[in-house]
C-alpha positions as MATLAB code, in Angstrom:
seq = 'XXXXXXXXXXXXXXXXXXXXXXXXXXXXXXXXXXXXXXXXXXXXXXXXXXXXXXXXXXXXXXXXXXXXXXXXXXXXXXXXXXXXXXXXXXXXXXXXXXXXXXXXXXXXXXXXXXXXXXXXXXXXXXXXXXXXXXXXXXXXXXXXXXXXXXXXXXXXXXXXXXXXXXXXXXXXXXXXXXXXXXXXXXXXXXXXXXXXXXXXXXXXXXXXXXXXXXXXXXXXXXXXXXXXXXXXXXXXXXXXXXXXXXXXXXXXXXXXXXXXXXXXXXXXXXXXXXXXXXXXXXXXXXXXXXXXXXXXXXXXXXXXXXXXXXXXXXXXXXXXXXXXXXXXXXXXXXXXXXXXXXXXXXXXXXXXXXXXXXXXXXXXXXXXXXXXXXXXXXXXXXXXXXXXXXXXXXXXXXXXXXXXXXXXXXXXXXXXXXXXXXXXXXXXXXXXXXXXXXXXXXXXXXXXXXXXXXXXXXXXXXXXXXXXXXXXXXXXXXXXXXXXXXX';
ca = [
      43.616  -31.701   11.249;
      46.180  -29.996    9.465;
      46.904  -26.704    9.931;
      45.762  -24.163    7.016;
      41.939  -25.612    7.758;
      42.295  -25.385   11.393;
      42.852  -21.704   11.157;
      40.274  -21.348    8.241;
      37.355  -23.083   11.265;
      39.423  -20.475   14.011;
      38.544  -17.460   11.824;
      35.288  -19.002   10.973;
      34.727  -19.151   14.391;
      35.687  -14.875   14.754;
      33.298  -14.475   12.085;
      30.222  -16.423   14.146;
      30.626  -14.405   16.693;
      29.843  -11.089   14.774;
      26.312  -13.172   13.661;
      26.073  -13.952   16.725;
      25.917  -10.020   17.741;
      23.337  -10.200   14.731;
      21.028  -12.694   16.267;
      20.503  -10.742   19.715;
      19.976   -7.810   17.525;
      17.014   -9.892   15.178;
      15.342  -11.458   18.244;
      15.428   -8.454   20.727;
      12.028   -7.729   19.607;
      10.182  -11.366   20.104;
      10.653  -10.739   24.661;
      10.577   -7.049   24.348;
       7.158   -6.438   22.420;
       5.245   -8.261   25.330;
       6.789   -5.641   27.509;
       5.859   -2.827   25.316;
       2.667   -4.401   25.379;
       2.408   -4.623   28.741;
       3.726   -1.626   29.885;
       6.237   -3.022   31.818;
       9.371   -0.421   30.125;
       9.503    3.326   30.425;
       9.473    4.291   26.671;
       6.135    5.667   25.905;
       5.209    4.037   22.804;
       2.256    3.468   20.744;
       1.634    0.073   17.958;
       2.069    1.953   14.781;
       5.310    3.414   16.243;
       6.571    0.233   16.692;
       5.948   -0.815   13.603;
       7.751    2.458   12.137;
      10.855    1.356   14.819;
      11.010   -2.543   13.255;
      10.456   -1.342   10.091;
      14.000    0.981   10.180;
      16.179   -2.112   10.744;
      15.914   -2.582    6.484;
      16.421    0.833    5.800;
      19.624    0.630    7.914;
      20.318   -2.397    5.993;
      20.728   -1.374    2.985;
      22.655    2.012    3.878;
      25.379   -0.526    5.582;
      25.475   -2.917    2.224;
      26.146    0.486    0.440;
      28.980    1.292    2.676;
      30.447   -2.111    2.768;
      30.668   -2.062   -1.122;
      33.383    1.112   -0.799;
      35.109   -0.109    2.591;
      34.998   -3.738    1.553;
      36.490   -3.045   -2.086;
      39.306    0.311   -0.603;
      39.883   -1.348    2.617;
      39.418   -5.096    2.591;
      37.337   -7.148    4.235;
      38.732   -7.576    7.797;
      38.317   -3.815    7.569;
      34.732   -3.846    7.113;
      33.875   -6.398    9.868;
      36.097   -4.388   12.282;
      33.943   -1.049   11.403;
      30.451   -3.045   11.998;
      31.070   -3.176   15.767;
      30.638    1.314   15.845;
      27.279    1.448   14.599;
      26.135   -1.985   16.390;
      27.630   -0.248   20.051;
      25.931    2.665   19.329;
      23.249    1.535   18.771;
      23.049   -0.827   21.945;
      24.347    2.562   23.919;
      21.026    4.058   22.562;
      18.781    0.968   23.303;
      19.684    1.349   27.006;
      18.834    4.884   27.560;
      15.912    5.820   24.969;
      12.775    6.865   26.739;
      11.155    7.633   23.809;
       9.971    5.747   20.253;
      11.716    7.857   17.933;
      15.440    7.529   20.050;
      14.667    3.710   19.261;
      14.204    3.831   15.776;
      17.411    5.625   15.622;
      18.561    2.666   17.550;
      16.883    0.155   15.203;
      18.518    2.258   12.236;
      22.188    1.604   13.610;
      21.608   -1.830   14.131;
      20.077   -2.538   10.524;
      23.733   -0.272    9.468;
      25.845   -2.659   11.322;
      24.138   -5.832   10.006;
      24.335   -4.884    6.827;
      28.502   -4.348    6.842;
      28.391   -7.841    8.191;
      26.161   -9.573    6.273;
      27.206   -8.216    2.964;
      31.165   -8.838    3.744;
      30.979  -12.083    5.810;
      29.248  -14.378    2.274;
      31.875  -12.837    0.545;
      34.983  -13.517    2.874;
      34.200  -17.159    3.297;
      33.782  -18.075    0.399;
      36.766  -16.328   -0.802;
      39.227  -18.058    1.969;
      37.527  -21.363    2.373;
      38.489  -24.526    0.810;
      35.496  -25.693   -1.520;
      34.970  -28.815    0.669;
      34.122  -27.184    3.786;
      33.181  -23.697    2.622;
      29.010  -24.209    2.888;
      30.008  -25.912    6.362;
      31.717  -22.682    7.483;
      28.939  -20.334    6.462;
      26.298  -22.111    7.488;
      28.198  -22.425   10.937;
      27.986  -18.415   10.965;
      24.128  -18.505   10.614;
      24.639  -21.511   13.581;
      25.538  -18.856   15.707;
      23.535  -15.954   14.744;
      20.539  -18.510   15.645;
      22.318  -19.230   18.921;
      22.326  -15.578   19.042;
      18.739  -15.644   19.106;
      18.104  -18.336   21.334;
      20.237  -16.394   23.795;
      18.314  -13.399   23.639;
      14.522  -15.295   23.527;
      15.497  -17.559   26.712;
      16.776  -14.495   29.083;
      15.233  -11.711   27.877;
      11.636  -13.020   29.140;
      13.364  -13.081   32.714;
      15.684   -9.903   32.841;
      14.236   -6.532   33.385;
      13.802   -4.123   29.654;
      16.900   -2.234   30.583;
      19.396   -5.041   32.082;
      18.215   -7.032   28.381;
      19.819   -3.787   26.569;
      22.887   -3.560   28.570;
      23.756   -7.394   28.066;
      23.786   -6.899   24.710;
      26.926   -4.790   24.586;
      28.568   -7.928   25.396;
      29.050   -9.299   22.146;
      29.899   -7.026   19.651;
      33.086   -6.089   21.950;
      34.083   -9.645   22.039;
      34.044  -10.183   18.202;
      35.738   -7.057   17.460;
      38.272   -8.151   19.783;
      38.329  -11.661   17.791;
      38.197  -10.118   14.116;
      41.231   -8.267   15.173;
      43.185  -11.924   14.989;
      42.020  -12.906   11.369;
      44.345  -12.672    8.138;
      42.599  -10.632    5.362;
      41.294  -12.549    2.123;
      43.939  -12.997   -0.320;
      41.371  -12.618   -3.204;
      41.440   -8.991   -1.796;
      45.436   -8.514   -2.287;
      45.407   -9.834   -4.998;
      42.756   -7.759   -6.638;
      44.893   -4.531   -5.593;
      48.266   -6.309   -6.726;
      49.431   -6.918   -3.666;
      51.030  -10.489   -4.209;
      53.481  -10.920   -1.294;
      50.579  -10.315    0.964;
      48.381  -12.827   -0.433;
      51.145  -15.064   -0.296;
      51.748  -14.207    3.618;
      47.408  -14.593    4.028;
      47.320  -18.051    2.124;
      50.392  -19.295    4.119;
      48.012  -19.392    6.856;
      44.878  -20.689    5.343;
      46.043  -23.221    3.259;
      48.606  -26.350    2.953;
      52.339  -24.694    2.770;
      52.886  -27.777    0.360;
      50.296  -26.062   -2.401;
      50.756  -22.394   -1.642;
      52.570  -21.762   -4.726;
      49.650  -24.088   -7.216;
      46.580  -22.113   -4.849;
      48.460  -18.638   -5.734;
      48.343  -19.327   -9.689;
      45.192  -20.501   -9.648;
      44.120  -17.180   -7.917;
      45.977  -14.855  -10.161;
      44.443  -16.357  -12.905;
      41.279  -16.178  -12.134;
      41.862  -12.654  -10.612;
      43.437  -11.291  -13.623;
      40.428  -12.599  -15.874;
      37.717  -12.003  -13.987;
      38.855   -8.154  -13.336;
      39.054   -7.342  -16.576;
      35.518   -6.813  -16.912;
      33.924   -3.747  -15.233;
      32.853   -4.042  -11.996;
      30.473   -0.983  -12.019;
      26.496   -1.273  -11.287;
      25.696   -0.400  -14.435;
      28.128   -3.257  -15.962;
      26.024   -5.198  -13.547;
      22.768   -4.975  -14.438;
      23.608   -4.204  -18.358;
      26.156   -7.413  -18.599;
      24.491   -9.937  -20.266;
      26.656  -12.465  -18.312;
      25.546  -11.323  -15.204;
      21.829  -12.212  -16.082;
      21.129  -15.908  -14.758;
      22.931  -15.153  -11.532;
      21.287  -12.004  -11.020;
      17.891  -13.652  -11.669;
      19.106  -16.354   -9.356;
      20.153  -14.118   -6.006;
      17.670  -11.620   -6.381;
      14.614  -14.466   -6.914;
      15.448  -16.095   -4.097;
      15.648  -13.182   -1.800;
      12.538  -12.364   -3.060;
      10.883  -15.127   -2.112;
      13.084  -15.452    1.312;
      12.058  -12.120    2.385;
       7.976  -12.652    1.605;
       7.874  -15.376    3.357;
       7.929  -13.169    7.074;
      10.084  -14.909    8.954;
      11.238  -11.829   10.265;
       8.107  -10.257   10.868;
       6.577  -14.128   12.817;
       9.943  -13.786   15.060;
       9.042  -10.094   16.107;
       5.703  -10.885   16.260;
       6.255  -14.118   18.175;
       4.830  -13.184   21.686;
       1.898  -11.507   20.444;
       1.067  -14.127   17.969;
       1.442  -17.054   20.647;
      -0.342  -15.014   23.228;
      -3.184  -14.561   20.481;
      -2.832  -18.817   20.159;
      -4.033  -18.852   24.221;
      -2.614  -21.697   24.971;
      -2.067  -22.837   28.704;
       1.651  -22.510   28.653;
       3.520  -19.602   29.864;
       4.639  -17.093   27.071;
       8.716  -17.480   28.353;
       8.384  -21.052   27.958;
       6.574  -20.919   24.584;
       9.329  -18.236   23.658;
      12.470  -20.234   24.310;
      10.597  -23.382   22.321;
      10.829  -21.458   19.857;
      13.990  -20.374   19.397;
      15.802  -23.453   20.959;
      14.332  -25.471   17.700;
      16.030  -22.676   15.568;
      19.133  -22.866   17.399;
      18.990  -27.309   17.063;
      18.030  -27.054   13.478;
      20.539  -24.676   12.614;
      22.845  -27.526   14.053;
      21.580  -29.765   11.570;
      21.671  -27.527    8.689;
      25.129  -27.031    8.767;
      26.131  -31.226    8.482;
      24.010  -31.632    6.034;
      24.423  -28.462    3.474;
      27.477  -30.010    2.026;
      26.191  -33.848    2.011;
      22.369  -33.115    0.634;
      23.508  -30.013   -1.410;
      21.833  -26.714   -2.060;
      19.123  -27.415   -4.272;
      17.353  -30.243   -2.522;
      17.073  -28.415    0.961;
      16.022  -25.130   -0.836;
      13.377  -26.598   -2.872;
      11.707  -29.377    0.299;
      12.593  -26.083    2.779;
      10.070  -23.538    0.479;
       7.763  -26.326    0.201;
       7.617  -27.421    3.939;
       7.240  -23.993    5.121;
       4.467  -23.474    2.889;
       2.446  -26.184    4.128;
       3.061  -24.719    7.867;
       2.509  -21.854    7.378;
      -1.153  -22.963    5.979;
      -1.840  -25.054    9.036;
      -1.524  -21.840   11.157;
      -3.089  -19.413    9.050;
      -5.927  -21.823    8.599;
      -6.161  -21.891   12.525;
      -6.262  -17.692   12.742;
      -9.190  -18.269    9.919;
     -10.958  -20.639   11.819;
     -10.587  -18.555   14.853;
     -10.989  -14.998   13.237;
     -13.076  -15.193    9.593;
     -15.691  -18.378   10.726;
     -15.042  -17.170   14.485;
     -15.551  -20.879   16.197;
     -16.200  -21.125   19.644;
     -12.998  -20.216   21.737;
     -13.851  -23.588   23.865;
     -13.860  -25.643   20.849;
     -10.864  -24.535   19.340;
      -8.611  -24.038   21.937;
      -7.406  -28.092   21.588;
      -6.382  -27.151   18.413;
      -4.237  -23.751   19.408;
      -1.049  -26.581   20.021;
      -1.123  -27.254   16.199;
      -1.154  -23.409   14.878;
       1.824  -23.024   17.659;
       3.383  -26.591   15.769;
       2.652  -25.249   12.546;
       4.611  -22.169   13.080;
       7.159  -23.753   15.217;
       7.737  -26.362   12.033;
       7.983  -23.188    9.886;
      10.642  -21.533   11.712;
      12.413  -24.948   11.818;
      11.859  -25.769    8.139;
      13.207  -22.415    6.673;
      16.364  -22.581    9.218;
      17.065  -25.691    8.017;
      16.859  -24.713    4.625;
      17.011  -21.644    2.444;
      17.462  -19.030    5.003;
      20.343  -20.791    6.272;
      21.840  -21.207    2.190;
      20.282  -18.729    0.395;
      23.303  -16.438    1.564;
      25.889  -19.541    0.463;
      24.686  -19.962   -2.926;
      24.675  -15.851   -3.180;
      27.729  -15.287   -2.715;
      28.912  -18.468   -4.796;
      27.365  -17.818   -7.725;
      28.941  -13.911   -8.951;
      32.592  -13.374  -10.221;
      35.796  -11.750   -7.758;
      35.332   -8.606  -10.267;
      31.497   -7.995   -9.140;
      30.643   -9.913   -5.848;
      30.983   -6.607   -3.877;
      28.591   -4.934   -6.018;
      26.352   -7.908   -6.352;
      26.153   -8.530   -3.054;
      25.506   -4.815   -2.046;
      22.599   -4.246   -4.713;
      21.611   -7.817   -3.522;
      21.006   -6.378   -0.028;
      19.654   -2.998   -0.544;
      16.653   -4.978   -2.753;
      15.834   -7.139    0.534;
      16.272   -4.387    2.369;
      13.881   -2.691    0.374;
      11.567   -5.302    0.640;
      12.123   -6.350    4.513;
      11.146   -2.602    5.054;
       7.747   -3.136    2.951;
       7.426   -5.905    4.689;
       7.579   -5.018    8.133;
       5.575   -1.709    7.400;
       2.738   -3.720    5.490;
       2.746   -6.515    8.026;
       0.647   -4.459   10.977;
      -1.769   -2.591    8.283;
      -2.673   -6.045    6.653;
      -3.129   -7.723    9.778;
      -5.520   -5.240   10.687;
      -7.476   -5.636    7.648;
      -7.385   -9.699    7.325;
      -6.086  -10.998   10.911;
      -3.703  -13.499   11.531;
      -4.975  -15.707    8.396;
      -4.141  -12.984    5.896;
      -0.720  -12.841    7.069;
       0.012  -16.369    7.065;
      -1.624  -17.209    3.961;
       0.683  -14.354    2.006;
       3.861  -15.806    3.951;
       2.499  -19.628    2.988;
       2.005  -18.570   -0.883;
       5.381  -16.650   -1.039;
       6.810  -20.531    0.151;
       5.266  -22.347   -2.305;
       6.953  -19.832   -4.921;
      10.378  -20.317   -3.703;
       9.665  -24.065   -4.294;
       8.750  -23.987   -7.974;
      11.803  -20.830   -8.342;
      14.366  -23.038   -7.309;
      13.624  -26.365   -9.042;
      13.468  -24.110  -11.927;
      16.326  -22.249  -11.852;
      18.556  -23.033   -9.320;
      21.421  -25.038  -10.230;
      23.674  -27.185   -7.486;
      26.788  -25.832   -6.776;
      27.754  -28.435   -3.789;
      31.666  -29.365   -3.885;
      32.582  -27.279   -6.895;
      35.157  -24.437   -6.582;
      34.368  -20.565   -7.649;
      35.706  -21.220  -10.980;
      33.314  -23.797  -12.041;
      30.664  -22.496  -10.597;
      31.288  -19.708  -13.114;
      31.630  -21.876  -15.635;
      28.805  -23.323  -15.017;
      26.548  -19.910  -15.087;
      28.404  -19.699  -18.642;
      29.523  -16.089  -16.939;
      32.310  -15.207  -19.901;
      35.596  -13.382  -19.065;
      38.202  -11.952  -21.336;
      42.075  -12.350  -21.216;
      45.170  -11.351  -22.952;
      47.053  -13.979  -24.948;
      49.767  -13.434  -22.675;
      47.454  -13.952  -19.474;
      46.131  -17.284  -21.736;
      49.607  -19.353  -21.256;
      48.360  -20.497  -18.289;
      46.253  -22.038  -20.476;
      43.234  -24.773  -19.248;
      45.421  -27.921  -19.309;
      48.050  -26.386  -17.234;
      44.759  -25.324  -14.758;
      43.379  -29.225  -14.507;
      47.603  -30.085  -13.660;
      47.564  -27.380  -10.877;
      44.426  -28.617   -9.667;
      45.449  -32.194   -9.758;
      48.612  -31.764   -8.116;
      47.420  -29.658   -5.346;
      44.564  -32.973   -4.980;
      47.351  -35.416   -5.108;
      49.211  -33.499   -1.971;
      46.339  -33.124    0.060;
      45.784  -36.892   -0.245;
      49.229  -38.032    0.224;
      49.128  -35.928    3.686;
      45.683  -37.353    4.426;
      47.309  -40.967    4.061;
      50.563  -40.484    6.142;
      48.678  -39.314    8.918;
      46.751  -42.598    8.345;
];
């Protein structure tokens, strides 16, 4: 493997390890709310406080996108994974020593900050670093690990004690600050502030030394045009350029976020222990997030050979149809209320059926949903994008965790489901409709392809689009003349 993509899969690797810190964070929930129900920790808590303590993970999401928009943009993007490790720590710190609810939703607050920074920066980084080839394979290797994150957390946490659970988890944030610390800054970032020589110095380790100098032009171009426009919000939303991809991200987080796969993780132990099957809950818990963690596998060999569109569209549609089987199960058992004896045989398909879900949507948009996000908006307002494009599903993942114990009260189980199951079918007919493929094609024509316009001087235009298909060829030609000599 030559060199520049070896250290493009090392810092890849950095990266994973902050969404790995996310995926604890996400499933600490799915062992702990047995033990709340239970009674088995010393916080004195009550069910609508903890659904006021999962609901303040969005509201801490979106305060971190807005943060990451101003460190991200003044400070670069290394910077802004560095600074998500504070609020994560403190968070954990808090988490080991609250004895009461409202300490913990301080605690759910900071970790909804930190995964915010990292989610908002980490889309962006990748696909500003990574050659196009590999670049879905990279980020979907990120949401890999935030999945083994959670498997981590579901397959211990059923064993350890509350408080040696919340101590273990101040493992991994120290670990990928300490690897973050390692990894070059994106040279899209230099360049955007004009500083050249360090983008040079950043590419010379991400990329072929033979095709620095072609990979640099190409850059500055598309730098120099693209940040020309305004990269304000209210250029944003106002742009008329800006109006399929906006319709794009935002529909499809949307739809991602209604379909409560948040909310069934969180819920997980209560839900299964509502199923009463003969199992024990630990096992049931760590079946369900080692098929996560396998699928996630999966998804990341086949997001650059099936491309985006196909998985998003059969991923919507699959989970739709799962999540009907289980909701039609909780319907069955709590709306025409037949007898527990009779369908108890049948509790292993609602626990299949939501299994399959979890699977489905892993394998498909929740792990490229984020991929095709931050893909799809120009250098000049992908910070900005991706920021309002988190604060709106943090918006709704707040609504949605909120909502989720007040409707369940009023329709059961099946009410749930059914929402989550109709929100799936949406996302289907969304993204054959307007989701375009963007598998193997660089930033530039994906742009192209979004018809997002871009003005340029006449000077900036001698680099004119001839000159752009030579660059491109020659830098092809190299990498396949090294390709054959190692041959």
């Amino acid at each position: 493997m030559e060199r520049g993509r070896l250290i493009q899969y090392l810092v890849a690797f950095a990266l994973s390890l902050s969404t790995a810190a996310l995926g604890t964070l996400s499933a600490w929930p799915t062992p702990v709310m047995p033990k709340f129900h239970n009674n088995q920790t010393s916080v004195e808590i009550t069910k609508n406080e903890i659904a006021t303590m999962l609901a303040m993970s969005p509201p801490g999401f979106v305060v971190g996108s807005l943060a990451t928009r101003f460190i991200s943009d003044s400070l670069g993007r290394r910077a802004t994974v560095l600074a998500s490790a504070l609020p994560i720590v403190c968070g954990t710190i808090i988490a080991a020593f609250a004895r009461v609810a409202w300490l913990l939703c301080i605690m759910k607050f900071l970790w909804g900050f930190g995964t915010g920074m990292v989610s908002t920066v980490v889309g962006i980084y990748l696909a500003e670093i990574a050659d196009k080839d590999i670049r879905a394979t990279l980020t979907v290797g990120t949401r890999f690990m935030f999945n083994f994150g959670s498997l981590l957390v579901i397959s211990i946490g059923t064993f350890l004690s509350y408080n040696t659970l919340n101590y273990t988890l101040l493992v991994l944030p120290v670990t990928f600050f300490v690897a973050c610390l390692f990894i070059p800054e994106s040279p899209y970032y230099y360049l955007k502030e004009g500083r050249v020589e360090q983008a040079r110095k950043s590419l010379q380790m991400l990329k072929n030394k033979e095709i620095i100098d072609q990979e640099l032009e190409l850059m500055k171009r598309d730098v120099s045009k693209e940040m020309r426009n305004s990269s304000s919000a209210w250029e944003f939303f106002t742009g008329k350029q800006y109006r399929r991809p906006i319709m794009i991200a935002f529909g499809l987080k949307l739809t991602q976020v209604l379909t409560g796969g948040m909310s069934i993780q969180q819920y997980m132990g209560l839900i299964t222990q509502e199923i009463g099957l003969d199992v024990g809950l630990s096992t049931l818990l760590i079946i369900f997030g080692a098929v996560k963690f396998f699928v996630g596998i999966m998804s990341s060999t086949l997001v650059d050979r099936v491309g985006r569109r196909p998985l998003l569209i059969y991923s919507f549609f699959g989970t739709g149809i799962s999540l009907s089987v289980a909701g039609t199960y909780f319907f069955l058992q709590e709306y025409v209320r037949v007898d527990h004896a009779i369908l108890k045989s049948y509790g292993i398909a609602a626990f299949v059926a939501i299994i399959l879900s979890n699977g489905i949507s892993t394998l498909g948009f929740n792990s490229i949903i984020g991929i095709i996000s931050a893909e799809i908006f120009p250098l000049n307002i992908k910070t900005v994008a991706m920021t309002s494009l988190n604060v709106f599903g943090g918006c709704l993942g707040f609504s949605v965790a909120k909502s989720y114990q007040a409707i369940n009260n009023v329709s059961g189980f099946y009410g749930v489901f059914w929402i989550f199951a109709s929100s799936a079918f949406l996302g289907a007919i969304f993204s054959y409709i307007a989701v375009p493929e963007t598998k193997g094609k660089s930033l530039r024509e994906i742009q192209e392809i979004l018809q997002i316009g871009t003005a340029c001087t006449e000077e900036e235009s001698k680099l004119n689009d001839v000159q752009v298909v030579e660059m491109i060829e020659k830098c092809r030609d190299i990498k396949e003349s090294k390709k054959d000599s190692s041959l």
